[in-house]
KOLGUTI-688395 format. One line per field, with one value per atom (N, C-alpha, C): residue number from 1; residue in one letter; atom name; z, y, x. Coordinates in pm, whole numbers. Example, Ala and Ser with C-alpha at 12.3 -4.5 7.8 and 13.67 -1.06 7.14 Angstrom:
REM residues 2
k <- (1|1|1|2|2|2)
r <- (a|a|a|s|s|s)
a <- (N|CA|C|N|CA|C)
Z <- (780|780|780|708|714|787)
Y <- (-569|-450|-330|-225|-106|3)
X <- (1319|1230|1320|1285|1367|1290)
END
This chain:
REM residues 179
k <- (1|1|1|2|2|2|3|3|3|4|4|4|5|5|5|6|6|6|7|7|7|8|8|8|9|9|9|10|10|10|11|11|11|12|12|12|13|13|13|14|14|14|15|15|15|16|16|16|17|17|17|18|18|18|19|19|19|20|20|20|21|21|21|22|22|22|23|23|23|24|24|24|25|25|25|26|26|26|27|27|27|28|28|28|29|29|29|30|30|30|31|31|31|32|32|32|33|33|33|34|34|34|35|35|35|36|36|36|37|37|37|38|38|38|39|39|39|40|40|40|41|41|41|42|42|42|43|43|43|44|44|44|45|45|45|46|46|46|47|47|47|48|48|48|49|49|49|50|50|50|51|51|51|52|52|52|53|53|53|54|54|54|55|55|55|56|56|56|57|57|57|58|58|58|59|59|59|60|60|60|61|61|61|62|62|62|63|63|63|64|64|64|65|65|65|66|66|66|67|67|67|68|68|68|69|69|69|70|70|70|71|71|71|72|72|72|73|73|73|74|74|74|75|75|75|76|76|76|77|77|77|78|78|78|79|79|79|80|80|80|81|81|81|82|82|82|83|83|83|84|84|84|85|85|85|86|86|86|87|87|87|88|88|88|89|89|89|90|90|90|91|91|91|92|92|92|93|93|93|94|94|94|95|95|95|96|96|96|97|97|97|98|98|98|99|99|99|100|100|100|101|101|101|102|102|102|103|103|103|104|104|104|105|105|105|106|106|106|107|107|107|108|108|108|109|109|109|110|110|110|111|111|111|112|112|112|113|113|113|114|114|114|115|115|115|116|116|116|117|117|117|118|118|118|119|119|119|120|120|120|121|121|121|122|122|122|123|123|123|124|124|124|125|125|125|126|126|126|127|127|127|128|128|128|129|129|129|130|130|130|131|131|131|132|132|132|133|133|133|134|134|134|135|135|135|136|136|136|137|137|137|138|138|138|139|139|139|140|140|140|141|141|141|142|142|142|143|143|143|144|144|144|145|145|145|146|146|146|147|147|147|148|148|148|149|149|149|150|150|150|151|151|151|152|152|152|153|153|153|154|154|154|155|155|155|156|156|156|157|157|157|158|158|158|159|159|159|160|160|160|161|161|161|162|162|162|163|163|163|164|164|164|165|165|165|166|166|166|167|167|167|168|168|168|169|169|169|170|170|170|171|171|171|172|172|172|173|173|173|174|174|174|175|175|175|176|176|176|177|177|177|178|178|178|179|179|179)
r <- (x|x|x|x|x|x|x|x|x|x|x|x|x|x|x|x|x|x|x|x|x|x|x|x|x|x|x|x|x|x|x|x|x|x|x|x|x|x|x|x|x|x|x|x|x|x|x|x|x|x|x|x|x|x|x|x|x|x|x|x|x|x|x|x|x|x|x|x|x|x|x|x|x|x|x|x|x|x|x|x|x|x|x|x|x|x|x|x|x|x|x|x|x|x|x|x|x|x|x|x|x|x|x|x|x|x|x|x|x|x|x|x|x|x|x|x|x|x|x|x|x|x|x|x|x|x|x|x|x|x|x|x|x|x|x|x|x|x|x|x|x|x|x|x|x|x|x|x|x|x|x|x|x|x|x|x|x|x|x|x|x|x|x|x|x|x|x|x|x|x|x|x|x|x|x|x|x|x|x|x|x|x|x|x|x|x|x|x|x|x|x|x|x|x|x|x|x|x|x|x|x|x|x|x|x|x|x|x|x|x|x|x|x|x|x|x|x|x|x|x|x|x|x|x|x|x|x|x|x|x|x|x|x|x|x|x|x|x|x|x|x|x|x|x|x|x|x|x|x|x|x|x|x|x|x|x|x|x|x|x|x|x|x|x|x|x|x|x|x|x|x|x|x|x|x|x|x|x|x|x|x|x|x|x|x|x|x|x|x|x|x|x|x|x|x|x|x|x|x|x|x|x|x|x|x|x|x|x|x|x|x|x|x|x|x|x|x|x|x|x|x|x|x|x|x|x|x|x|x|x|x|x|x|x|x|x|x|x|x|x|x|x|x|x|x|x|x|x|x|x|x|x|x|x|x|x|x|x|x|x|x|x|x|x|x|x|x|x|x|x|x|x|x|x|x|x|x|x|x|x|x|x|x|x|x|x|x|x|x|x|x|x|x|x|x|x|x|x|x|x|x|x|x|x|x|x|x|x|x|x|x|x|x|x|x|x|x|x|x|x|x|x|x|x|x|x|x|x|x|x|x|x|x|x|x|x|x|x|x|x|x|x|x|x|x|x|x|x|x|x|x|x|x|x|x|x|x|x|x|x|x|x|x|x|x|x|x|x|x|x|x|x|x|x|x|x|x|x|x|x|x|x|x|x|x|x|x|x|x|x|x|x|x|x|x|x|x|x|x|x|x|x|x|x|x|x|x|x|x|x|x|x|x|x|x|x|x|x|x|x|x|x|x|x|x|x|x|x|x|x|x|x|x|x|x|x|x)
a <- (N|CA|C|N|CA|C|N|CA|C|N|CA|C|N|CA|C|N|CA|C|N|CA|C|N|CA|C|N|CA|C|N|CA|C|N|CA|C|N|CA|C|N|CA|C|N|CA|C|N|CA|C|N|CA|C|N|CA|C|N|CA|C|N|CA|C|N|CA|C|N|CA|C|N|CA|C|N|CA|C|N|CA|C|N|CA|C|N|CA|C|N|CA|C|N|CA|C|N|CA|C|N|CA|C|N|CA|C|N|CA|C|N|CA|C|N|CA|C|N|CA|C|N|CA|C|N|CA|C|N|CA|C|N|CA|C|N|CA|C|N|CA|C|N|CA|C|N|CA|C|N|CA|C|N|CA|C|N|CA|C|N|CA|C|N|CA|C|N|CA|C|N|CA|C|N|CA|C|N|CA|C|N|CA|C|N|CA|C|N|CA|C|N|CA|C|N|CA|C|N|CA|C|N|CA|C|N|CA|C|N|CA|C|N|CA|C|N|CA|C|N|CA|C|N|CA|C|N|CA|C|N|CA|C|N|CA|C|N|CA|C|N|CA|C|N|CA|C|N|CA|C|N|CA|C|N|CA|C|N|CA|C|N|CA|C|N|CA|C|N|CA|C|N|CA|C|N|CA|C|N|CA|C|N|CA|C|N|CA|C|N|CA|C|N|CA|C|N|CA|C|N|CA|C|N|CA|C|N|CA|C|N|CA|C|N|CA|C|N|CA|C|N|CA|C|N|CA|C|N|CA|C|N|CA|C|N|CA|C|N|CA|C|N|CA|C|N|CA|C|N|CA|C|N|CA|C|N|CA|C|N|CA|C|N|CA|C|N|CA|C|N|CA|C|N|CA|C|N|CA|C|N|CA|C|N|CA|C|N|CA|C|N|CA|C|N|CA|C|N|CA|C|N|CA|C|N|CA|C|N|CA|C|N|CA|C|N|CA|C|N|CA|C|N|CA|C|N|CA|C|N|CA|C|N|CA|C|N|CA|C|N|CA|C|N|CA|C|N|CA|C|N|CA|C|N|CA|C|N|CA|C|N|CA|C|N|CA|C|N|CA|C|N|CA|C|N|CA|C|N|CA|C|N|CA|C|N|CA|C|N|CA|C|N|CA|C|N|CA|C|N|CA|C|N|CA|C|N|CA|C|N|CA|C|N|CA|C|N|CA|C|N|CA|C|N|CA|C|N|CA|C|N|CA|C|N|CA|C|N|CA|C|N|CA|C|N|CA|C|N|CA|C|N|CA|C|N|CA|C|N|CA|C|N|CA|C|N|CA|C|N|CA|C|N|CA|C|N|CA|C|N|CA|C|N|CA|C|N|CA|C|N|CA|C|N|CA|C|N|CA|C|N|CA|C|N|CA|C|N|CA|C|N|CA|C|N|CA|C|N|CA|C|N|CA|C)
Z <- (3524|3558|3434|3325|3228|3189|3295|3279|3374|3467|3520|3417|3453|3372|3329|3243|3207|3155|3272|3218|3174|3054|2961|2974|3007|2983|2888|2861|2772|2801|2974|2982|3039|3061|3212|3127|3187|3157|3324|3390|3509|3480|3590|3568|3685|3704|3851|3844|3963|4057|4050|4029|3971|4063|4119|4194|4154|4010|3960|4009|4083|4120|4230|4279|4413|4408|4394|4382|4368|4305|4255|4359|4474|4545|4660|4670|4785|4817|4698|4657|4667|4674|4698|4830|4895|5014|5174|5113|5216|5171|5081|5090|5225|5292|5412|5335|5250|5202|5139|5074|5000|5098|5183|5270|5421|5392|5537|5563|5480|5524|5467|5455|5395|5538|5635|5729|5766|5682|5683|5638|5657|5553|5621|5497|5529|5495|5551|5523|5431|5338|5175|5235|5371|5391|5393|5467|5457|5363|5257|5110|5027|5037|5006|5043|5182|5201|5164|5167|5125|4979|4870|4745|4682|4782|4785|4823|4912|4960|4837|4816|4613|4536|4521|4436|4481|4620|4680|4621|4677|4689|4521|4446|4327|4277|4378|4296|4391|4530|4600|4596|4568|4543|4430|4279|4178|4178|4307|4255|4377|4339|4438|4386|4433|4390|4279|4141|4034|4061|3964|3937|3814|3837|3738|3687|3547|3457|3348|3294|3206|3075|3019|2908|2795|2770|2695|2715|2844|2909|2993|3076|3175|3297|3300|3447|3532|3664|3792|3809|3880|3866|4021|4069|4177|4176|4249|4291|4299|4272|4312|4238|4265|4202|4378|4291|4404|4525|4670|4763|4890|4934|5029|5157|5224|5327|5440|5511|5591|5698|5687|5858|5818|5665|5597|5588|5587|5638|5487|5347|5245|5186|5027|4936|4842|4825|4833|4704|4609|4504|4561|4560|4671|4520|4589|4523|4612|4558|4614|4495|4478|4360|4409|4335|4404|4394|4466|4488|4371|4272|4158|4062|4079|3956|4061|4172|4160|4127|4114|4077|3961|3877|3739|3665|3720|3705|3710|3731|3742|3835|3969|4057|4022|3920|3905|3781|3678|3546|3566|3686|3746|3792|3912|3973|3887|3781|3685|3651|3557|3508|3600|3747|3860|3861|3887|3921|3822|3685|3590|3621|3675|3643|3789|3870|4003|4005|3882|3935|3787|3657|3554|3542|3598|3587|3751|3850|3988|3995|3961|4034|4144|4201|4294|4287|4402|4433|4507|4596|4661|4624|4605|4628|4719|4837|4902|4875|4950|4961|5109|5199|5333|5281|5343|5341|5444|5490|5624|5641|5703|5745|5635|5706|5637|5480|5430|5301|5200|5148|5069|4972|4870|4774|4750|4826|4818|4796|4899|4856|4740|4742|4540|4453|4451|4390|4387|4500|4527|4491|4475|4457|4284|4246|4106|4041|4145|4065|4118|4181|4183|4342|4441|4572|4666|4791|4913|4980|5115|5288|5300|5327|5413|5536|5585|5739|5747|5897|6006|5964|5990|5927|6078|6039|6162|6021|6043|5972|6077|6000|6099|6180|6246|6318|6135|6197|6252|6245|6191|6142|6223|6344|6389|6448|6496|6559|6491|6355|6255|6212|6216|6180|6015|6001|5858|5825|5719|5660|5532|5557|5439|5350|5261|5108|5028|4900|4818|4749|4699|4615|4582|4557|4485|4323|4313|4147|4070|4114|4058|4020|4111|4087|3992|4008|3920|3780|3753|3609|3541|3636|3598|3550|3610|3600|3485|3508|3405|3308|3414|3355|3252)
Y <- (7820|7879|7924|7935|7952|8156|8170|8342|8349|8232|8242|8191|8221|8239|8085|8080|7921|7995|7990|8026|7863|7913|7779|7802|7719|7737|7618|7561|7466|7358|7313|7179|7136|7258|7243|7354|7313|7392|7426|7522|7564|7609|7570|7635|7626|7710|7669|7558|7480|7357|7359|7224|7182|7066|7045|6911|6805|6751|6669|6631|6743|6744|6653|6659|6568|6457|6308|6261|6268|6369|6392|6452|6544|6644|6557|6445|6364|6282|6220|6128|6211|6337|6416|6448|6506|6542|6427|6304|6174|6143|6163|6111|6241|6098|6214|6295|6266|6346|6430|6440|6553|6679|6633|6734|6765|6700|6718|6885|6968|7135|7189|7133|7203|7185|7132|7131|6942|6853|6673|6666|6522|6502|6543|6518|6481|6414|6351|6342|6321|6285|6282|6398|6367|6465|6627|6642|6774|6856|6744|6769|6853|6761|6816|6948|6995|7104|7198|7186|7257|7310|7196|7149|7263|7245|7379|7550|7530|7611|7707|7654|7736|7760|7690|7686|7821|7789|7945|8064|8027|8174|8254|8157|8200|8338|8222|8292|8450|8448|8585|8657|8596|8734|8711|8644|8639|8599|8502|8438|8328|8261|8131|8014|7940|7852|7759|7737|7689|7489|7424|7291|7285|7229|7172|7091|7044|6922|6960|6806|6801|6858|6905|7003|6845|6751|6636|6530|6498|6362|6399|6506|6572|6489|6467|6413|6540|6513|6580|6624|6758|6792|6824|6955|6964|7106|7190|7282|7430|7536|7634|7750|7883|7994|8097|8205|8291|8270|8314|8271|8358|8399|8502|8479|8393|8333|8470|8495|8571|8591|8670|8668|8670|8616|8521|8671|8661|8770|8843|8817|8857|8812|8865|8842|8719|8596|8451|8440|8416|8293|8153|8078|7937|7763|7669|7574|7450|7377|7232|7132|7016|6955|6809|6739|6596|6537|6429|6418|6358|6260|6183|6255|6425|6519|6606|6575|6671|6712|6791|6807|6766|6816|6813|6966|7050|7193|7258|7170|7218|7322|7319|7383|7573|7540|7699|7752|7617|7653|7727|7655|7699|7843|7788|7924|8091|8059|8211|8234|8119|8175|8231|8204|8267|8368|8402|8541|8665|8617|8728|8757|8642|8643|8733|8726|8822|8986|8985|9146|9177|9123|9177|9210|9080|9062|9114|9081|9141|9231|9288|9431|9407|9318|9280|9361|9449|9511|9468|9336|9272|9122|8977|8859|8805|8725|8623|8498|8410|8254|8241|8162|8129|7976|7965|7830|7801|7660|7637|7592|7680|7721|7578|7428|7334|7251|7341|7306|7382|7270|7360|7339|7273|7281|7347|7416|7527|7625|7671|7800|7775|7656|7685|7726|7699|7767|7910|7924|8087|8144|8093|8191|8171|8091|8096|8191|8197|8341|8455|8448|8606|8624|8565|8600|8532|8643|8600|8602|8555|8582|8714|8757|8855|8859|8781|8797|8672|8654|8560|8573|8451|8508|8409|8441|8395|8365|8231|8204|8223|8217|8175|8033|8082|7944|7859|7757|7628|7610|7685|7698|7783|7824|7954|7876|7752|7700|7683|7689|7661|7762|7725|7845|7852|7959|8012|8111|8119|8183|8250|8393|8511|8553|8463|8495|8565|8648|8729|8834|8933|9014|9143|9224|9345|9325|9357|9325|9399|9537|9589|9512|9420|9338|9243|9242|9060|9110|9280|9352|9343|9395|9386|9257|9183|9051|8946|8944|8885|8792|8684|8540|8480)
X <- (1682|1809|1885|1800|1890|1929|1893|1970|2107|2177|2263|2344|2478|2583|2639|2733|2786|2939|3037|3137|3260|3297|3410|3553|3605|3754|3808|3943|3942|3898|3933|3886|3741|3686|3581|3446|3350|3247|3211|3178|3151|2994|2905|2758|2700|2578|2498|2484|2469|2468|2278|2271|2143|2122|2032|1944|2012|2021|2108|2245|2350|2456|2491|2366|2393|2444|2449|2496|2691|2700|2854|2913|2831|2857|2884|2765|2805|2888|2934|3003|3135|3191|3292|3332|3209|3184|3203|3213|3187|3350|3456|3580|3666|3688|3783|3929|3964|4123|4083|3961|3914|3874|3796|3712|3775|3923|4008|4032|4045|4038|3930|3836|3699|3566|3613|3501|3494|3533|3567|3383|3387|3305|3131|3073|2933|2835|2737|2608|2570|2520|2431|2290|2268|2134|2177|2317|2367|2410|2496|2544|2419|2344|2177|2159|2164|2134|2250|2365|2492|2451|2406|2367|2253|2196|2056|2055|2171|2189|2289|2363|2424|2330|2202|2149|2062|2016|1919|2020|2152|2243|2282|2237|2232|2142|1973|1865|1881|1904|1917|1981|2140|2222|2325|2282|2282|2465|2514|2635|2665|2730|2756|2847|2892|3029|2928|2996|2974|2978|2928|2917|3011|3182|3261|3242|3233|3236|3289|3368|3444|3401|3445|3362|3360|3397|3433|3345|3390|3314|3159|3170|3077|3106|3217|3238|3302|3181|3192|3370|3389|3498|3574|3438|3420|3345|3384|3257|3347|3337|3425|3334|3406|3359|3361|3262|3216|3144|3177|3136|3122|3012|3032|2891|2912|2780|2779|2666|2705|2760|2865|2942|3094|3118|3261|3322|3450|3564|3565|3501|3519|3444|3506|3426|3555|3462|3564|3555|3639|3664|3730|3632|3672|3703|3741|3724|3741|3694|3701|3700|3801|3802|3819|3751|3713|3884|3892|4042|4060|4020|4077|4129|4128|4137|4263|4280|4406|4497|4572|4700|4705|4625|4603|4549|4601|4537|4392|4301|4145|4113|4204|4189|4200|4317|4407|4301|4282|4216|4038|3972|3888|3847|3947|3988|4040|4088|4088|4019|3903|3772|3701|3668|3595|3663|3787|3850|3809|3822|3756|3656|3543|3398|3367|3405|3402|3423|3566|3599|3521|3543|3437|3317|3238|3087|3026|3093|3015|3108|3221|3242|3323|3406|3472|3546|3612|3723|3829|3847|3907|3823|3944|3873|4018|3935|4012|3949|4062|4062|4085|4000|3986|4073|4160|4288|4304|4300|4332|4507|4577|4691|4754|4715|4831|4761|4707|4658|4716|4854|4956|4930|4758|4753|4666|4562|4510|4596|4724|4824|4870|4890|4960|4899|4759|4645|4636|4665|4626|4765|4858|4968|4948|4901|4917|4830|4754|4642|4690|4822|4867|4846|4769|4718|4846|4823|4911|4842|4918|4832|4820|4718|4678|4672|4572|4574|4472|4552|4433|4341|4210|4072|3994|3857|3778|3646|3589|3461|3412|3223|3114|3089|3038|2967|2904|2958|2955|3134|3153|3288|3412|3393|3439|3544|3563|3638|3808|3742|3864|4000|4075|4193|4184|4198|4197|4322|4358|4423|4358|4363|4299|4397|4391|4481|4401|4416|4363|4449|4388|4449|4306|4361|4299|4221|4139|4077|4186|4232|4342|4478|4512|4615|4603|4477|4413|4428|4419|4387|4514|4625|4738|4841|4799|4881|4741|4629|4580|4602|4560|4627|4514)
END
């Protein structure tokens, strides 16, 4: 995997998600406050496949939500970056951050390095964030990178049941304001 990307910011090193991750992924994925607007928890067997499933979406369509670690310690951070499964209302810069690190900026610090790395390196002309309506620390996120509501959104199955909210912005906007 060493032709996929390794993007740095000050505190975090972001990179494809490696077999290795698991453990960290599951161990994220099984706390209910973490994964209460992300789908609630799962499985260590599903995590796995979630786990694999970044790792496929890498090799096929050369982008997929990143593996956070501490650029210092290498402790697990959480998971975020580019994200676009098929059927999903857009083209996503997403995150999920294990709960012991919240509200400690990883989410926003994350989240910009993906935003460059989307409209620079893939060419993004529009990125959203799928938020579920009462997850007001996801919107703080997203307003800090410049993004509002757009509109209602509808995921795929397995997911279709869920209310969403389509926050985002224009790559044009992201150029201008350029955090």
């Amino acid at each position: 995997m060493s032709d996929f990307p390794t993007l740095t910011t000050e505190r975090l090193i972001l990179r494809v998600p490696a077999a290795s991750d698991l453990d960290d992924w599951a161990e994220t994925m099984a706390d209910v406050e973490t994964t209460k607007y992300i789908g609630g928890t799962m499985p260590r067997s599903m995590v796995w496949r979630g786990l694999m499933c970044m790792i496929g979406a890498w090799h096929a369509h050369g982008f997929a939500m990143f593996t956070a670690r501490d650029r210092i310690s290498g402790e697990f951070i959480g998971r975020m970056g580019p994200w676009s499964p098929d059927g999903w209302p857009g083209l996503e810069v997403g995150w999920a951050i294990k709960r012991s690190k919240w509200c400690q900026g990883y989410g926003s610090e994350a989240a910009i390095a993906c935003m460059h790395y989307a409209v620079d390196l893939l060419g993004w002309s529009e990125i959203i964030h799928t938020i579920d309506p009462n997850n007001e620390g996801s919107k703080g996120v997203a307003r800090r990178l410049g993004s509002r509501y757009l509109r209602p959104g509808k995921l795929p199955a397995p997911h279709d049941k869920a209310e969403v909210e389509v926050w985002g912005q224009s790559a044009q906007e992201w150029r201008m304001r350029r955090l």
